[in-house]
C-alpha positions in Angstrom: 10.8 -65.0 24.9 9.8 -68.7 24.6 11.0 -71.3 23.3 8.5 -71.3 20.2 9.1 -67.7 19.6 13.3 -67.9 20.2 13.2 -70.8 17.9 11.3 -68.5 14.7 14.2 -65.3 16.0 17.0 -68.2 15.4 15.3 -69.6 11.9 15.1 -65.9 10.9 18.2 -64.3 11.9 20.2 -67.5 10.5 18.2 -66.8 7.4 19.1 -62.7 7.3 22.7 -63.9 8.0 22.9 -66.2 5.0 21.4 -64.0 2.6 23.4 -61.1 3.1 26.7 -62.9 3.1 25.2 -64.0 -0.2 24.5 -60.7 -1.4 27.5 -59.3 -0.3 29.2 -61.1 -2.8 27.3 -58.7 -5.8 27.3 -55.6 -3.8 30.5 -54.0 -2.8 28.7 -51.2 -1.0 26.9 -54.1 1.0 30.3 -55.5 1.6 31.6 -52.3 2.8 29.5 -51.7 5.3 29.4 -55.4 6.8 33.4 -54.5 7.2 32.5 -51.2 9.2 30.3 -53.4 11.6 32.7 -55.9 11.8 35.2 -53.8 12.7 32.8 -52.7 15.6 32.0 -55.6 16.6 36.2 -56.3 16.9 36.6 -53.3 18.8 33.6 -54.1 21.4 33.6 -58.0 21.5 37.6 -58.8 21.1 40.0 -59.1 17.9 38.9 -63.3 17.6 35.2 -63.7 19.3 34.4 -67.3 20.0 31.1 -68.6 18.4 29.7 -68.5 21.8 30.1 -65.7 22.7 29.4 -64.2 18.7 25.8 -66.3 19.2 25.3 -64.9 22.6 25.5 -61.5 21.3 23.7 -62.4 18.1 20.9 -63.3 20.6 20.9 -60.6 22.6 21.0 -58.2 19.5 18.5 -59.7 17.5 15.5 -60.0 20.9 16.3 -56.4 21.2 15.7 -55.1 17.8 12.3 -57.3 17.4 11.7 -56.1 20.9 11.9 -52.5 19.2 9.6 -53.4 16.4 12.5 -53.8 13.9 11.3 -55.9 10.8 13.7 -57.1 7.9 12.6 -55.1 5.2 15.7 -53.6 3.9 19.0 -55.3 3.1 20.3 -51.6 3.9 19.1 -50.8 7.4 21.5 -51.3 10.2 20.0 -54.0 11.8 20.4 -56.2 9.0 24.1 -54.9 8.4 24.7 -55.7 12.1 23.3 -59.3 11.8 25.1 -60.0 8.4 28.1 -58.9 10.5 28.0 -61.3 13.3 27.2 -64.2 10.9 30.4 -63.3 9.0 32.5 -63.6 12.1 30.5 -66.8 13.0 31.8 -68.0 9.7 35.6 -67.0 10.4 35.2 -68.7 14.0 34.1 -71.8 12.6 37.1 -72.3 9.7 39.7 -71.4 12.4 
């Protein structure tokens, strides 16, 4: 990926990740499912995940998925869960 392209994934993603921990406050089923993926994410990246390593995997995640053909089209699909997930925990790293 270059560095115009991983630019746009880090505008977008940052822009998935703020809008769902928006709409998370409305939507308890939203909510609910960001807690299952963070509890995932716990179990496979470590109880307290630095924000390096949380934006590392953020990367990772989010190449793969465009990679994949994934589009944000739903605020329901698993991908967007996922990055809504990883932007939470970004936000608990940084108020530590």
């Amino acid at each position: 990926m270059n560095g115009d392209s991983s630019e746009v994934l880090g505008l977008l993603v940052r822009d998935i990740g703020e809008a769902g921990v928006a709409e998370m406050a409305g939507s308890p089923g939203l909510a609910a499912a960001v807690d299952q993926h963070v509890a995932g994410l716990r179990d496979e990246l470590g109880e307290r995940p630095g924000e390096d390593e949380l934006m590392g995997y953020l990367r990772v995640f989010a190449e793969e998925a465009f990679n994949r053909g994934w589009w944000p089209g739903s605020t329901r699909d698993w991908e967007f869960v996922r990055i809504v997930a990883v932007c939470w925990m970004l936000r608990e790293s940084a108020a530590r």
